[in-house]
C-alpha positions in Angstrom: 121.9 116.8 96.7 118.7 117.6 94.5 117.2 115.3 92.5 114.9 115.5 89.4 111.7 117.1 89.6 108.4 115.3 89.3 109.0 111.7 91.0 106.7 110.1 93.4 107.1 108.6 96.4 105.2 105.9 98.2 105.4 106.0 102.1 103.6 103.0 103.5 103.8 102.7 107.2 102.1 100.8 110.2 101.9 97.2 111.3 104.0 97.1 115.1 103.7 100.4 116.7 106.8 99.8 118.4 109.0 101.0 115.7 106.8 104.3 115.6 105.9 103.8 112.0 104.7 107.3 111.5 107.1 109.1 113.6 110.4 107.4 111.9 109.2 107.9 108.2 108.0 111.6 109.3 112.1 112.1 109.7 113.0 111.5 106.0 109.6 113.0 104.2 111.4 115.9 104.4 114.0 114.7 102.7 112.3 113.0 99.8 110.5 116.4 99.4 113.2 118.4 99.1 114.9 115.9 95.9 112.1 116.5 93.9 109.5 113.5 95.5 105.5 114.1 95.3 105.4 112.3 98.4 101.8 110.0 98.9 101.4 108.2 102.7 99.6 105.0 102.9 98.9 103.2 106.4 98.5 99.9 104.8 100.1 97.9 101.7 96.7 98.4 100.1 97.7 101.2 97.4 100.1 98.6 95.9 97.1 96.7 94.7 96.5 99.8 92.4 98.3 98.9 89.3 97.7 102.1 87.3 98.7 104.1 90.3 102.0 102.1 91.3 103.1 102.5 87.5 103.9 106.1 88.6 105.1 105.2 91.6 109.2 105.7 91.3 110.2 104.7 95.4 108.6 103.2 98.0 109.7 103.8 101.7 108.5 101.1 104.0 108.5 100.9 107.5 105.5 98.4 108.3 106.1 95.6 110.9 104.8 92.4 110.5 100.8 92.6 109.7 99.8 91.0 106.6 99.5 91.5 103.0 97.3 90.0 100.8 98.1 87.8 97.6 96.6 90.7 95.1 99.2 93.8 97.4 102.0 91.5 96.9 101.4 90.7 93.4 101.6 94.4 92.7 104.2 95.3 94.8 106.7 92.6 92.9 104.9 94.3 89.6 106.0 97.2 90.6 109.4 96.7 91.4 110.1 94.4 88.6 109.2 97.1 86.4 111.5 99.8 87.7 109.9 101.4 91.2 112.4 101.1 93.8 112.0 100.0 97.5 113.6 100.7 100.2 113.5 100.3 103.6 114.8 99.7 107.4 114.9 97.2 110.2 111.6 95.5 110.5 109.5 97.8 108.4 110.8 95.9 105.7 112.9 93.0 107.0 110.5 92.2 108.9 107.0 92.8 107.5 104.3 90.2 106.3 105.3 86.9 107.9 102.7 85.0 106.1 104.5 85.5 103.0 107.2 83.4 102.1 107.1 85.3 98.3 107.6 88.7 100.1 110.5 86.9 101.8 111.7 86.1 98.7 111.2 89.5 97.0 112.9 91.2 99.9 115.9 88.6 100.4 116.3 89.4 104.1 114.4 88.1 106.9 115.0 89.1 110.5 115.2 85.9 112.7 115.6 87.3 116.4 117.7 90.1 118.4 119.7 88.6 121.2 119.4 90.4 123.9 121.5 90.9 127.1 121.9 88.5 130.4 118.5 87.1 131.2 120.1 88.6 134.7 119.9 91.7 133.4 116.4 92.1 131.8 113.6 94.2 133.6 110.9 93.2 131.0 111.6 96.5 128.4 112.4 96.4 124.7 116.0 97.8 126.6 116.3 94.3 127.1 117.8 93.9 123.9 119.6 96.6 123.4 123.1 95.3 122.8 126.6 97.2 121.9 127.2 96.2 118.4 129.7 97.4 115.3 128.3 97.5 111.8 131.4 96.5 110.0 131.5 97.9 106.2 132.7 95.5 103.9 135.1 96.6 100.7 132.3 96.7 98.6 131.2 99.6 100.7 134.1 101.9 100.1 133.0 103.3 96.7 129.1 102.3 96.8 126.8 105.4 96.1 125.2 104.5 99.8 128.2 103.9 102.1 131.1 105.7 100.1 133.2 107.6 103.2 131.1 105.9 106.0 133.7 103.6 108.2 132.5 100.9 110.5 130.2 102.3 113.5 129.1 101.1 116.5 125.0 100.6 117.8 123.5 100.5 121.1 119.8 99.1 119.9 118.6 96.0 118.4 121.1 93.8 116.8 119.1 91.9 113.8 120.2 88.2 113.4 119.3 87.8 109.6 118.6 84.7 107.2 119.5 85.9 103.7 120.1 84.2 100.4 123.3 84.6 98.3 121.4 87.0 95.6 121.9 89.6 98.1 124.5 92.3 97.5 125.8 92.9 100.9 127.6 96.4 101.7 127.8 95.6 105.7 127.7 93.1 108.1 127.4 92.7 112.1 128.2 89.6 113.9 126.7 88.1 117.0 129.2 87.2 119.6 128.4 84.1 121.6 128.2 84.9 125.4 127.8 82.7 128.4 124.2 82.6 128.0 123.5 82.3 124.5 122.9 78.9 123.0 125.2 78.6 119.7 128.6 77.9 119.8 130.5 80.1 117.3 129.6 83.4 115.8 127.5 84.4 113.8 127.4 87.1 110.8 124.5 88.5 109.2 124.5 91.3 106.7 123.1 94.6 108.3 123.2 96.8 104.9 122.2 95.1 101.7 121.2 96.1 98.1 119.0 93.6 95.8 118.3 93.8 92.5 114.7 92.7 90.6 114.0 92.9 87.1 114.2 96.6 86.4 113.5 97.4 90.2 116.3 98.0 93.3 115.7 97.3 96.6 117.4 98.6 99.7 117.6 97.3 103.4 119.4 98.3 106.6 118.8 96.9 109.3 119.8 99.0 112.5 116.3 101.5 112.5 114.9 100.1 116.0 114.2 103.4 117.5 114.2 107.3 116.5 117.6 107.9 118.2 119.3 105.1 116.0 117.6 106.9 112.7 118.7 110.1 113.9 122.2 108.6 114.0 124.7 110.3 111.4 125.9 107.1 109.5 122.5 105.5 110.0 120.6 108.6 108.6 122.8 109.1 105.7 122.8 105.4 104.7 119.1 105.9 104.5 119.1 109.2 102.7 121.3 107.7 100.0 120.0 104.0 99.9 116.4 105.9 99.2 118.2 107.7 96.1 119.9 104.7 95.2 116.8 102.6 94.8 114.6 104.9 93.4 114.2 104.3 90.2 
């Protein structure tokens, strides 16, 4: 798939090193390079203070967890989107990013809660700790979606993201926490794990499996992303 010549790309990454910010966008660069993207790499959400230079901005990828952004950032990323540039982005590089703003909450419509982990028994003090066997279940919506079209429910060993969402989301998967022994709810619980958003003139794309390099390297994963970066773009 080639896509039209001339677009730019916005890679901003950093925040948690634990989700190798450089290292997991560096997989898809080449990618967006190969569709046609001018790819620029920022290693904080500063450029999208830069109104004149996010108006030819046509996708950002973004894969920074936590950290902060500040009021003027976040006033041009919703600028941005609203006026067409897409977004897109995976587990907490985007779903989990800027905590101290409820308005990027809002903007994104997705906000990871926590990752149950295994039997406290079972824990040696790793981020293995909470690596659980999961399924992403595809939901009908998927079956024909430019992003999931031919891609059947698969199944995760990594972080399983417990999500709170709004209703404005459009969800193409979910993945549901069982409840074990040790866990303190009482019935299970479902959170989207593939969603689609859309804001004024602007899409916005989020998966959330994308804890580790092995997990993006995964076929359905990787592809989801490939084509959830296309789809968004505007």
């Amino acid at each position: 798939m080639t896509g039209d010549q001339g677009r730019k790309a916005l890679v901003v990454r950093g925040g948690w090193e634990g989700h190798a910010p450089v290292e997991a966008t560096d997989l898809f660069v080449p990618f967006l390079e190969k569709n046609g993207y001018e790819v620029h790499r920022a290693d904080s959400p500063a450029p999208y203070a830069d109104s004149a230079f996010m108006s030819d901005i046509d996708l950002i990828v973004q894969c920074y967890t936590m950290g902060t952004i500040e009021g003027e950032e976040l006033r041009g990323l919703e600028a941005a989107i609203r006026a067409g540039t897409g977004m897109a982005g995976w587990h907490g590089g985007i779903a989990d990013s800027f905590r101290n703003s409820s308005d990027y909450l809002h903007l994104i419509g997705g906000q990871f809660a926590c990752h149950p982990g295994k039997d406290p028994a079972e824990r040696e003090g790793s981020q293995a700790d909470n690596f659980v066997p999961y399924t992403v279940n595809m939901l009908p919506a998927a079956s024909d979606h430019p992003i999931t079209a031919g891609i059947g429910d698969f199944d995760l060993v990594t972080e399983q993201y417990w999500v709170l969402t709004d209703d404005y989301i459009d969800v193409l998967a979910t993945t549901t926490q069982k409840v074990r022994p040790w866990d303190p709810w009482h019935r299970e619980v479902t959170s989207p794990a593939i969603w689609t958003r859309r804001w004024g003139s602007g899409r916005i794309f989020v998966t959330t499996p994308g804890h580790s390099l092995d997990v993006l390297r995964n076929d359905s994963v990787r592809t989801i992303i490939e084509r959830g970066m296309l789809w968004a773009s505007r």
